[in-house]
Every structure is written in C-alpha cells, then in structure tokens.
N, C-alpha and C positions, 0 to 999 in steps of 0.2 A: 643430302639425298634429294632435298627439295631442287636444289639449284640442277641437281644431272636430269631429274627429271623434265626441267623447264629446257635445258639444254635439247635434252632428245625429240623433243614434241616442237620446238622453237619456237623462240619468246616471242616471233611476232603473231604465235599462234595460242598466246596464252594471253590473257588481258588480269585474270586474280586468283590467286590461289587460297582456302578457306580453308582454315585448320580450327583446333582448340585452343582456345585462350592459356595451357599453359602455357610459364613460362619462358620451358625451352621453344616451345612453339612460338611463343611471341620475340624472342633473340633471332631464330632463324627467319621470320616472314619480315623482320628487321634490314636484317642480311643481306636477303633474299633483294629485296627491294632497292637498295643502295648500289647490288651491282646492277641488276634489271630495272631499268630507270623507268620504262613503259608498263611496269607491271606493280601492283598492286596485292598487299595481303591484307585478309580480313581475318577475324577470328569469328568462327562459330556464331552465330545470332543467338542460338538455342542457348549454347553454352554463357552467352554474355547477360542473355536476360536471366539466368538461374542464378549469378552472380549478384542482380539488381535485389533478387528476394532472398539472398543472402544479407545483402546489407540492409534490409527491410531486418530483419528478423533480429541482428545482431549490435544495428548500430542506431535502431528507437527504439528505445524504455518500454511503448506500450506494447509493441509487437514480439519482443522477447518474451516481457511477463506475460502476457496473456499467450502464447503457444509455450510457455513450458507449463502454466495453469493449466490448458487443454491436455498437453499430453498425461498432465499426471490425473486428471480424471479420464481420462480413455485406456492408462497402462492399469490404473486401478481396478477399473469394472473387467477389463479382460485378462486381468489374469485371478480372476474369481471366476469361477464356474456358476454357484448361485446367482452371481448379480448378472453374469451374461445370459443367463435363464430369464431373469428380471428383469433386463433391459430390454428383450426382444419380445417379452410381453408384453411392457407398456409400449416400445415403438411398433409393433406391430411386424419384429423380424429388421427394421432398420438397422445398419452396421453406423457405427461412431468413428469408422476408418477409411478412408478413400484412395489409393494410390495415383501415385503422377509418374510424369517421367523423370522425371528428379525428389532429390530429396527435400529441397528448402519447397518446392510447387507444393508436396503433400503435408506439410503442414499447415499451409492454409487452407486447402483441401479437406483437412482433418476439422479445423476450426467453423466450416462450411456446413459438414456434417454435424455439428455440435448445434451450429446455431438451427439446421431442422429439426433439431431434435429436440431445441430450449420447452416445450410446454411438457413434453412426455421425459422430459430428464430430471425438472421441476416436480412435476408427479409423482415419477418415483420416488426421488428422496423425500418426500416429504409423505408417503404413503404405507399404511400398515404393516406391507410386506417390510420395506425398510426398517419402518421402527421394529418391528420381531425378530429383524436379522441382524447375528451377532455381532456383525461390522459395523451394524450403526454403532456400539456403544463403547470402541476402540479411536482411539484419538485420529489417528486417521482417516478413516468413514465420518468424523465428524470435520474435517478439516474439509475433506473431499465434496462433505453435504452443503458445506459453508459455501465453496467456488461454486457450487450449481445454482444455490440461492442467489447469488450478490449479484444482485443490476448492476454494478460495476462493473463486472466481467463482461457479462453479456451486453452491456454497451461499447466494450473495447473488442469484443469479438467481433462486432458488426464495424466497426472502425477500420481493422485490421483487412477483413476482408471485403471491404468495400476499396482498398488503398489495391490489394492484390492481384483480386482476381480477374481486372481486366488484361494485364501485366501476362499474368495465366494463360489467357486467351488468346493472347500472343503466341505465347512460347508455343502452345497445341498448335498455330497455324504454322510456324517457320519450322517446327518441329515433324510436321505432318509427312506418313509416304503417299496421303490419299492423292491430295492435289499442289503445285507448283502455289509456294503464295508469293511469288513476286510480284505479281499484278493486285495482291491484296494491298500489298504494301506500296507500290507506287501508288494506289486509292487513298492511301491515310495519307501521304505526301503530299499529295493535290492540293487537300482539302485540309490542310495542319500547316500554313505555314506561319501564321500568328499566334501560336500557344505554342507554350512548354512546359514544361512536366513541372509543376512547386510540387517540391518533395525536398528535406534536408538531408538526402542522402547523396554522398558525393560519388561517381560514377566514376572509375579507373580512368583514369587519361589514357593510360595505352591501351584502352580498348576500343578508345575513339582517335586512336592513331592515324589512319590512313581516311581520305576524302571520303570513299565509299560507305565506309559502314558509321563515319559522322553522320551522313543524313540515314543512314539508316534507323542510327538509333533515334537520330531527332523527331524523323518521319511518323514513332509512332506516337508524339505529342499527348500523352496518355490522359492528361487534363480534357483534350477536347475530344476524343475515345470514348471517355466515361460521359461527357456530356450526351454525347449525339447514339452512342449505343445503350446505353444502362440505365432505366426506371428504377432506382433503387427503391422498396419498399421491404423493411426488415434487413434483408441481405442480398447484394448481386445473383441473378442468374445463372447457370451457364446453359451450353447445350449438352452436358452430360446427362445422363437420364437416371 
C-alpha cells in the first residue's frame, strides 16, 4: 500500500514516509526503502519515545518497583470511598492521578502526583482519621501506610521522575497539534552535539534505522535537556497546571 501510494504521488515527490514503530510497519518502511533508494522511513517520534519509557519502566529495578508501589497505593485509596473522601480533605481536592497520551507517560505522571502530594499523604496515614478507620487495622492499609512512610520510596519516586519527565516533555512537543516542533527540535540539535543520554537502557536498533530519525533521536541529548532546562528542587516541573 505504502509503495502504490509513493508510486501515485512520485517518488521524486516524496523524500520520507512516517509510520508507527510496529513491526509490520517496520518490514514495509524496510521495503519500502530498498526499492525507493531516495526515500527514507521513519517511525513515529511520539511512538519511539513511549517505547524509551517502556524500557525505563521495565527494564530498571527502581523504576518498576517504585511505579507498581505507586499504583498500588493510588488503586487502594480509589477504590475506597472513605479514603477518597479522606484524601481530598487532607489535599485539599488534589487527584493522585494524572493522564498522558500514552500509557507508560502516565505512570510517571501518576508518580508526579504522588510526589505533590508526599507531606498531605504522610498526614493522612499517619492521622486520627486513619487510625479510626477500619483499613488501617487490615494488613493491607498497613502495608499500604508502610510505602507512604518509607523515605525510600519517596526517594526513588523523585529518582524516577527526575530520569522521565524531561523524556515527557518531549513526547507533549512532537506529540502536539498546537505547534510544528521541528524547529524545536532542530534548537536541541544545535546546541547537543557533545552529550548523550547515560542511561542503561538499550534503545531498538531498528528504531534508529534509517539517518533521519538517528539524529533525531540523538538530537534530543536528554543529559544536556535536563541540564540547561530543569532546576530540580524536590521533583521536575512541567508546564501542566
């Protein structure tokens, strides 16, 4: 289909064709390429970096445990009626859940929320309401009371999302219908081309297949990102509100 379409349009009128990173997707932009020798497939930016916070999530120790720790105190208070009574008392209406445009984004999204929330989530469990209510004295609610206490968590929570959410901030721009961020992206290219991303996570070769979206992905040098854009104190920013 790719190839009739390049066909009818002519290839000297086509320079790259952008699909999703599946994998029939990746065989045919393959293809595609080998017979159209001037032309160029890429897969999805959006879709590549959702892939990256996949392997964030799956393939570090602290980033698994600490988001399956998060969700199961976020699944726990909401699916109680009392404690989500209790939780928007002490945050003041705050939600513990954030959505993204993917699902691996709103995990850390979710872990974001958790971490505005550490002095009023501390509160609560540790507050009269808690101890009176019959969850605290079910092994659970005390397991549950344990992760909201432990500085360990909440030091890998700010770990986690200090590692992510510039990653994030990406994906919202190449993601975006507001504005074209190609010019965003040639701006990190510029000004990135001595760093690279130290992270132990290993990146698909065949997603950095073709010239184009090599420097694309290099371009966003996420080491000097977070240097030049991010005061971290507590947990990253964003400009979500």
């Amino acid at each position: 289909m790719l190839d009739a379409i390049v066909e009818r349009i002519g290839e000297e009128n086509v320079v790259q064709v952008v699909t999703d990173n599946a994998a029939n997707y990746k065989a045919a932009g393959q293809l595609l390429m080998g017979k159209q020798k001037r032309l160029f497939w890429t897969p999805y930016a959006a879709h590549c970096i959702d892939l990256i916070l996949e392997d964030f999530e799956k393939k570090l120790e602290v980033h698994q445990v600490t988001i399956v720790n998060g969700r199961r105190i976020t699944s726990y208070i909401y699916s109680r009626t009392i404690l989500i009574s209790m939780l928007r008392h002490f945050t003041k209406g705050k939600d513990l859940i954030r959505s993204a445009t993917t699902r691996f984004a709103t995990a850390y999204l979710t872990l974001g929320c958790l971490s505005d929330c550490k002095i009023q989530l501390m509160t609560m469990f540790t507050s009269i309401q808690w101890r009176s209510c019959r969850f605290s004295k079910t092994e659970e609610g005390k397991q549950i009371q344990s992760f909201v206490l432990d500085s360990k968590f909440w030091h890998d929570v700010t770990t986690c999302i200090k590692a992510a959410y510039p990653i994030i901030k990406v994906l919202r721009l190449v993601d975006s219908d507001e504005k074209p961020a190609m010019a965003w992206l040639n701006a990190i290219n510029r000004n990135s081309l001595l760093n690279t991303y130290a992270c132990n996570v290993e990146v698909p070769s065949a997603s950095l297949s073709s010239p184009g979206h090599s420097e694309l992905f290099f371009s966003f040098q996420v080491k000097e990102y977070v240097a030049n854009n991010f005061k971290f104190k507590g947990h990253p920013k964003t400009d979500d509100k």
